[in-house]
N, C-alpha and C positions, 0 to 999 in steps of 0.2 A: 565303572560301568561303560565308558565312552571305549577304552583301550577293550574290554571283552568283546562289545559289539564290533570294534574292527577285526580283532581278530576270530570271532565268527565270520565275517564276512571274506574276509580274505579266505578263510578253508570252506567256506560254501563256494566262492568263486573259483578255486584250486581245484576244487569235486565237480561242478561244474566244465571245468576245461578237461578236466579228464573224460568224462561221463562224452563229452562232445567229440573227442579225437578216439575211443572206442567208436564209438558210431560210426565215424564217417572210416575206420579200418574198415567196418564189417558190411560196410554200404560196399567197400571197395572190393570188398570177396578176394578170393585166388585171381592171383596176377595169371592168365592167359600168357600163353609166348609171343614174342614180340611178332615174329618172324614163322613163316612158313619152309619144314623142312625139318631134317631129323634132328630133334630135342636130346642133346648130351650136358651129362653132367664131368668136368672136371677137376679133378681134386686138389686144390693146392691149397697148405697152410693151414688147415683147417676151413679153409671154405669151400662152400658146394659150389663152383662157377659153375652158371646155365650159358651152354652156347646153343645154338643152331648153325647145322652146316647142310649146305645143300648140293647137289651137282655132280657130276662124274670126278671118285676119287683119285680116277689116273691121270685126270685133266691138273693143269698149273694151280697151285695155293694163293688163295686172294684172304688175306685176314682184315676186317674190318672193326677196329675198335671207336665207339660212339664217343661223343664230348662229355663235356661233364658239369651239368646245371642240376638246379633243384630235379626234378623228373627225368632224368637220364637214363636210357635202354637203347637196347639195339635195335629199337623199332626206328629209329635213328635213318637207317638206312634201306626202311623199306620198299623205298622207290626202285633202287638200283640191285636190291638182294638179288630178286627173280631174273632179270638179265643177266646179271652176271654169272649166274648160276647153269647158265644155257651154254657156256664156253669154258668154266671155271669150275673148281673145287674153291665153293666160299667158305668162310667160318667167318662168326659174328657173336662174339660173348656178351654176354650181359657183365662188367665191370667190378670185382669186388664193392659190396655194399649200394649195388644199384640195380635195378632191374629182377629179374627172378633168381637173381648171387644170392646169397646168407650178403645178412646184414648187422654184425653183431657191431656191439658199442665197441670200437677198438679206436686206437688211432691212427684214422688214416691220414697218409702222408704222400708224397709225390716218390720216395724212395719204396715203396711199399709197392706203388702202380708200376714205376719200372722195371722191379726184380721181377713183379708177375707177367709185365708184357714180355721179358725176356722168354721167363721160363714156358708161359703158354705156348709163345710162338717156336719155340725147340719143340715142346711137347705132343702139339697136336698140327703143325703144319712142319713142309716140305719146302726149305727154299723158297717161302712165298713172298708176292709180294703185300705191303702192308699199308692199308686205307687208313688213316689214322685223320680225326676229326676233334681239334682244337686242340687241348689240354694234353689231349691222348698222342698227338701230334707230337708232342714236347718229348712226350714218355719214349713214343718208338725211337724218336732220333737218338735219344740216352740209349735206350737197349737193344735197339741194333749193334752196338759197337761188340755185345756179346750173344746176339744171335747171326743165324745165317739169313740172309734176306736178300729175295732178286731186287728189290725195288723198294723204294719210301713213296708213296702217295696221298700226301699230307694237305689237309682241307685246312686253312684259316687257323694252321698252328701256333701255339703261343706259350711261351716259356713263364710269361708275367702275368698277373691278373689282378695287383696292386701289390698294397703294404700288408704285410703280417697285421691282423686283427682278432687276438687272441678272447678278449670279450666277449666278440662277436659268436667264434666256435666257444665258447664257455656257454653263454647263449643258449644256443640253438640244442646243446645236449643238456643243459636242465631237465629235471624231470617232470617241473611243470609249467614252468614259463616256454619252454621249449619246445614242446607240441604245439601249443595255441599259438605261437609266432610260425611254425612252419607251415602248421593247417592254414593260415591264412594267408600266407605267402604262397602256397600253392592251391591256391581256390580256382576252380576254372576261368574267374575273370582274371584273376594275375598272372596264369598259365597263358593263357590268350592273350594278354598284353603283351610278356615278356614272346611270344613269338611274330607276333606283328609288329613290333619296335624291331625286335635285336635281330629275330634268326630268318624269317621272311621280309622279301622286298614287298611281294603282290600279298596283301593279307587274304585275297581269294581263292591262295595257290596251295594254304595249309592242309595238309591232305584231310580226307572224309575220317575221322576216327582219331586222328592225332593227338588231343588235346583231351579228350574221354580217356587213352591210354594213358597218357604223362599224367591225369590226376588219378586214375588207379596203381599207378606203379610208386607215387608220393603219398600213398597212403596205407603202404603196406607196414609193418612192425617192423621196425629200426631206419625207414626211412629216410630219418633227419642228421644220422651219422654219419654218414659220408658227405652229405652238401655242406656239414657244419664243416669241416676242415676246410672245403673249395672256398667258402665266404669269408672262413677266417684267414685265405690266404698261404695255409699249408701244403696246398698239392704241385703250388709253382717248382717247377726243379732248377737247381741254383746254378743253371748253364748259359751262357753265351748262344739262341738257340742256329742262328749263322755258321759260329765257328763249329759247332755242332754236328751239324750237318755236312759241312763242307769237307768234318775228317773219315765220314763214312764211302766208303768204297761201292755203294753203289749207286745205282740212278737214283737219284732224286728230283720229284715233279712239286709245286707249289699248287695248289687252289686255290683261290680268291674269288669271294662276290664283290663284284664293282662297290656294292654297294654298303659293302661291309660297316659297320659301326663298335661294334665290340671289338674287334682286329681289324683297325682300318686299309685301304689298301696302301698305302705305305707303307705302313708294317710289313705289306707279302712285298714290296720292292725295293726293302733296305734284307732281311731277311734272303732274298732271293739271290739278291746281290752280294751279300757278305757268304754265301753258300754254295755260288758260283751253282745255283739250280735255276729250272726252267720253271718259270711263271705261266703261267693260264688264266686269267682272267673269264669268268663268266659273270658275261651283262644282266643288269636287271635283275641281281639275289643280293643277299648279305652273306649269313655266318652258314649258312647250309646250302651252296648251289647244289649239292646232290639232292636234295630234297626236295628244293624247290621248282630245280627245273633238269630232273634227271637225265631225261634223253640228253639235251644238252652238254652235260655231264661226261657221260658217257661216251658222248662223239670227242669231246675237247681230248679224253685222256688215255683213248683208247691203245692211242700207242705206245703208251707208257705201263701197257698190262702185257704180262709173258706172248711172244710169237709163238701161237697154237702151231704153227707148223715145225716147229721146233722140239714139241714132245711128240 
């Protein structure tokens, strides 16, 4: 009698977390685009990548690829989209398995993200240069080596994110213990935590909307497969990311928030230094200066974006 009643219990509580993470999908509705500007889809692999690209298409290519946390999208960079947009030919994808991408169960890997940052960036830009933020960071320095690219312009990149935790990503794609660890790891109070600890210095400076989005884009169908791989340690790429960089043939610029913790600044001045690249330091942010204090941003690296008088 005692073993029957757990095991009712245990599939009442199973029906339960299901019934809960349906809900809070359909609470979450269709994911909106991150970004303002013409809404393309392109095809690789079997997946649908959602980009936004905005700006005159005869103006220089800026490709900006967002990092990569539980709620990751290209809403990432929407401080600096619309400016840059006013000089530039942007594009801004949403990430296999993140953002308004198809999200299927696959696995993803860090050799998966850089074939695609290759072939996007052949695909759909011209010699551009490439905004890469944290993880993504890691990627373009790998796939630059077989695309064309005026420029690296790489935010708080990072090749490591610890040990393989394979558990972990076992975890997280369960098909019931899995949702209800992700739904609660991405609740609007842990969304908000993890950006006032990690990605913001000023927890006042988190944009108006920010965290409303990241918990509607972590609550879409397949949400939890691509952060299971990032947690368990799969997406690191097995590079040197210094020597890395240092063999690509074109400019390369560093960004660093002084106040960085997840990538501290040390890391952007052993990295910068074994890369023989130019560091920037922006005061008073962490893992996101473009976000956080975009003008700023902007002014630090502006001349590390194509000479308009040039095209």
């Amino acid at each position: 009698m005692r073993l029957r009643s757990l095991l009712a219990g245990a599939v009442g509580t199973a029906a339960a977390a299901d019934i809960l993470d349906r809900g809070l999908r359909a609470k979450a509705g269709e994911l909106p685009p991150a970004l303002a500007g013409d809404h393309e889809t392109h095809r690789w692999r079997g997946f649908d990548v959602a980009y936004t690209e905005a700006g005159d298409p005869d103006r220089p290519d800026v490709v900006c690829l967002h990092g990569i946390h539980a709620a990751a999208s290209s809403r990432e960079f929407a401080g600096v989209f619309d400016v840059l947009a006013e000089d530039y030919h942007v594009i801004a994808p949403d990430l296999p398995g993140f953002g308004r991408t198809d999200r299927p169960p696959v696995a993803y890997t860090s050799s998966l993200y850089e074939e695609f940052v290759a072939d996007f960036v052949s695909a759909v830009a011209d010699d551009p240069v490439v905004l890469g933020s944290s993880l993504s960071g890691a990627w373009a320095a790998t796939a630059t080596a077989d695309a064309d690219v005026a420029g690296l312009l790489l935010v708080c990149p990072t090749a490591d994110t610890g040990p393989r935790r394979p558990w972990l990503r076992a975890l997280l794609r369960s098909p019931v213990v899995g949702p209800a660890v992700f739904d609660a790891a991405t609740s609007k109070p842990s969304l908000q935590y993890f950006d006032e600890r990690d990605a913001f210095y000023h927890p006042e400076y988190v944009p108006d909307g920010h965290v409303d989005y990241q918990w509607r884009t972590a609550h879409q169908e397949g949400a939890r497969f691509a952060p299971a791989s990032f947690v368990g340690g799969y997406l690191d790429p097995d590079v040197d990311l210094g020597e890395e960089l240092r063999e690509r043939d074109c400019p390369v610029t560093l960004v660093w928030g002084r106040e960085a913790t997840v990538t501290p600044l040390a890391d952007g001045r052993k990295v910068a230094d074994d890369a023989n690249a130019r560091l920037v330091v922006v005061d008073e942010t962490r893992l996101l200066p473009h976000a956080e204090q975009p003008e700023v941003f902007l002014g630090a690296v502006r001349d590390d974006l194509p000479r308009l008088e040039d095209h």
